[in-house]
Structures are given as C-alpha cells and as structure tokens.
C-alpha positions, 0 to 999 in steps of 0.5 A: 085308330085309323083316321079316314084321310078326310077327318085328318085333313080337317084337323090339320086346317083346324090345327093351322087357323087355331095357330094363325088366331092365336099367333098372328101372321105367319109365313107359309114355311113358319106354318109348316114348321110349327104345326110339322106338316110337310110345306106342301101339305102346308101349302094346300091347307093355306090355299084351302083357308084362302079359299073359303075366306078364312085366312088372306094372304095380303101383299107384302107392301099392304101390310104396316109392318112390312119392310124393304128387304133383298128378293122377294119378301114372304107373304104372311098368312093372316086371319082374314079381316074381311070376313064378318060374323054376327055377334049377340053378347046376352049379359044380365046388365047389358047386351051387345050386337056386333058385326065382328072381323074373323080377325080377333085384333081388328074391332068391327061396329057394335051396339050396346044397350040395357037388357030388357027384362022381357023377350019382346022387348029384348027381340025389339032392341037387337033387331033396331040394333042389327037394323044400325048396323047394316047387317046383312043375313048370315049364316050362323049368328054367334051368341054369348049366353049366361046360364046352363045351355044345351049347346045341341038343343040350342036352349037355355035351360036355366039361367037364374040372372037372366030368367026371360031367355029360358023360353023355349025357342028363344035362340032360334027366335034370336037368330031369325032376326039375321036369317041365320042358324044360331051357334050359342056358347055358354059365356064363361066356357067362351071366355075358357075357349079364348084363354086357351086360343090366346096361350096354346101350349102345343098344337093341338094345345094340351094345357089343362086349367080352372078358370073362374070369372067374377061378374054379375054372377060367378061362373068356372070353366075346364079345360082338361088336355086341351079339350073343353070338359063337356058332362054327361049334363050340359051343366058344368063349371056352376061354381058360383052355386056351391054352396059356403058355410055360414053364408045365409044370403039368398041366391037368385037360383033359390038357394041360401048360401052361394058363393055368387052372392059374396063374390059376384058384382052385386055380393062384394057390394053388399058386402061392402055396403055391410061394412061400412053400413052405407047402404047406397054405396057404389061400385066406384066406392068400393073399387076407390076405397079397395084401391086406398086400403087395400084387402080389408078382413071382410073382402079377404074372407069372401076370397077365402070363401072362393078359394076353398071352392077352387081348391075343391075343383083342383083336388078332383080334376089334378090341374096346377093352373088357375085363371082368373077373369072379372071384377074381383081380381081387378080390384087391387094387385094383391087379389091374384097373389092372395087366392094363390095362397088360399088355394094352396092353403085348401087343396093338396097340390102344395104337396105335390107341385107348383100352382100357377094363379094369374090374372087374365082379361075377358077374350071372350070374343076370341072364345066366340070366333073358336068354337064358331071355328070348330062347330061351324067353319070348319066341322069335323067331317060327317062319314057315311056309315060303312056299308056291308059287302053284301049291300054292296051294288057290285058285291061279288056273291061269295063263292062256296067251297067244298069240303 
C-alpha cells in the first residue's frame, strides 16, 4: 500500500520518540541505528522533535552522567523535561492532579485528594488543586478514567465504581478548568500502553499480551501485534465482569457473581474478613497475615477463579504472555507463580508453547504520555481527499479520438 511521504514521516518521528521514551538518551548515530533510518533522515527527525519541545539535546557537561573522554563528546537525544503536561488520575478512592514532565523518569508536583461523590464537588477540588499548583492553560489535559469510555466522544459511558463521572459533558466540563481539550484513556489500557512503552520488542513493537490489573476494581487490556485491541464497541478488556460459578456476591454493575468482587480490593477483604470472621479487619491485616501464611485455600481459590478467566481470554486471542499489575500480585512472591500454573491448567497453550506470567508495576503515567504522543503530539497526518482530474482547476479537457 503506498504511504504518502508525509504519513511516512510522521511514523518515523513516532518511531523515534517511542524508542527515546522507552530507552532513554541516545545519541543521534544509536537513534539512526536502531530505528534503520539513514543518519541523516535520523537527524532532521531529531531536529523536528527538538523543534517542537518533544525531545532536548542537552550539552554534554548538563548531563550527570557525563564523563570526560578524547574530542568532542556526543550529544544525547532526551525526552524533554522541560515540557509539562496536565494531568487528572480519576480513581474510585482518590484523584490525582499533576503537572507531569514529558519525561516519564522526571516527577513533577501533584495533588492528591478523596473522590468526591458529587460532580461539583469533584470540579471544586481539581480545580482549588490546579489553582495549587500553578498551572497554566494547556492545551490538552490527560485524563485517566475508570470505566467503559468512548475515547472519540470524550465520554464515560459506565463506570459502575465511579458512577458520578457519567454525566454527559463531564470530560469536557474537566478540561475547561485548564482551558484545554480533553485526551481520556481508559485507565487499564493506559497502564497496557506504559507496558508496552517500557519493554518494546521491535520498532514498531510487536509484543502481543493480556494484562490484568487488581484494584478497586479488576480491569484487563490487549495488546495484539503491537496495536492496543480497540472493538467495534468501546468496551473492551471488561474482565473483572465475567461472570464466576458459584459466586453469589453482588456487583456494583448490577450483577450477581463477578470476578471484581473476589479479586478487587474490597473482594479479597471480605474474603479475608469471611475467613477469619472479623468483620473489621483492614487492608493491612490482610496484606500482614498473607505475608506470615502465605497463600491460604480461601485466596488460592479467587486465584483460581482468576485464572480460569484469563485463560479464556488467552484461548481466544493466541498470546503467551500475561502481565499482572495491582494489589493481588503484590501480596506474597507466590501469587505470580501460582496464576501461572492455574492459567496453564485451564487454557491449551501448555499444548502448544510456553507462558510467560510476571509481575509488573502500574506505569500508567507513561501509558498516559503515549497515547498523548499518538493522539495529540504527533498525529497521523490528515490527507485531503483526492480530488478528480476533471474538478481539477487546471485539468486538461480530454481529447476525443476518432475511430
């Protein structure tokens, strides 16, 4: 298929900051190399990036880590650090407003705060916390949301732990506070997007995996060749809401036996509150008691329960490496190895191959700063239509010929 030169350079500047966000400094020659393209299309690339604030090119002494050497030292390439991005982290317990560097290993100031249960108290305090921090109008605001979202229509259309931030209007409404556009990702694909940003197999990267995150609730995400899987729904990944045999608890979406309700914060609580019928047992209990037991029958079966899930979604999509992110796997080393052999257990990839089952943390503000890289800094260019010869200002008429 023929790429029109300005789509072809578009995917070789997303090719090269996506290389410099997951690998860190580089020099120009090492940029050329690793993404293939000649030094000097390499070079107008970098120039480009540096251009439009993306990428800096510090001197050599600026850095920490430079060292004296013979002739001129190289210049690294670097994700800028000077460039800030807003950020709104919308979670079911708390909410978080930053003013991010585009570098994802530099911390910039943030705010932190209980979620509101209203929309105008929820408005209130984002905006006293952007107030805080001084920051200025943007032009895109990064959101992080629980839910099912149309990314396109900038709404939430369910999101049954957080139900208030269904109301039509309401990213928008978010946004205004900083006098920007608004750039949502739903909050488990972001962390699938900053997996995948950190540990690229290939440029463009061609990893295929599940991830699952444990949380206040129980989200997945998958990434197929590469490519975040987008249906032809904007639901997708809704694992924690599969349905588990025997399981009689009642979900906050309005039905009886999810998977979120073992699995979840809350459910391996009132499990572990079942269990050892103290109804006020905390959080740090549980983690404590986990830590000097180790994995009890009542916390191998919602494992199991898990297990049997995933192994469904690896059955239908074909792909050998799960990620697991969140509360449940940070609870005793054993968790990792034990959904490993559940999964292989329950799906017919142990026929057919190896699975790769590890623990990985939350990157969900790099997630975040890529797919603001692909949606917002640099876009895949818009082509005009193609226009027919004969709409053509200066078309020629055509000429008729005799027989």
């Amino acid at each position: 298929m023929y790429a029109h030169p300005s789509q072809l350079r578009a995917a070789n500047r997303r090719r090269a900051f996506r290389l410099l966000l997951a690998r860190g400094p580089l020099s120009r020659a090492d940029l050329a190399r690793a993404t293939g393209l000649s030094p000097m299309t390499a070079g107008k690339i970098a120039d480009d990036l540096i251009r439009d604030r993306l990428v800096e090119e510090p001197e050599p002494g600026d850095a920490p880590s430079a060292r004296p050497a013979m002739g001129r030292p190289p210049r690294n390439l670097a994700i800028s650090s000077t460039r800030h991005l807003p950020i709104v982290e919308l979670g079911v317990r708390s909410t978080a407003v930053m003013l991010q560097p585009l570098d994802p290993t530099k911390q910039g100031p943030s705010i932190s705060f209980p979620t509101p249960r209203s929309i105008k108290s929820l408005l209130a305090r984002v905006d006293s916390a952007r107030r805080r921090l001084h920051i200025p109008p943007a032009d895109v605001l990064l959101i992080s949301v629980p839910g099912v979202l149309d990314a396109h229509a900038h709404r939430v259309l369910c999101s049954p732990n957080l139900p208030i931030i269904e109301q039509p209007g309401f990213l928008h409404r978010l946004a205004d506070l900083f006098h920007a556009s608004p750039c949502a990702v739903q909050e488990i694909q972001a962390l699938a997007l900053g997996h995948q940003a950190h540990t690229p197999a290939d440029l463009p990267p061609h990893q295929s995996f599940v991830l699952m995150d444990f949380g206040d609730g129980v989200g997945g995400a998958l990434v197929a060749r590469g490519q975040l899987f987008q249906g032809s729904l904007p639901m997708s990944g809704e694992l924690g809401h599969t349905g588990v045999h025997g399981n009689r608890r009642p979900c906050v979406c309005g039905s009886i036996g999810c998977l979120e309700t073992l699995v979840s914060r809350q459910g391996l609580l009132s499990s572990f509150r079942q269990h050892l019928k103290r109804p006020n047992a905390s959080w740090q209990a549980l983690r404590a008691h986990v830590a000097s037991r180790g994995i009890e029958p009542w916390l191998a079966r919602s494992i199991d329960a898990a297990a049997i899930v995933i192994a469904g979604a690896i059955n239908l999509v074909g792909t050998q490496d799960v990620v697991l992110t969140g509360d449940l796997p940070d609870l005793h080393p054993d968790v990792g190895p034990l959904f490993e052999r559940r999964i292989l257990l329950h799906s017919l990839i142990s026929r057919l191959g190896r699975l790769t089952c590890h623990i990985a943390p939350r990157r969900r503000i790099l997630g975040l700063i890529a797919a603001a890289a692909d949606r917002v800094l640099l876009p895949e260019p818009e082509l005009a239509e193609p226009v027919p010869n004969a709409q053509l200002p200066h078309a020629s008429p055509a000429r008729a010929t005799r027989p």
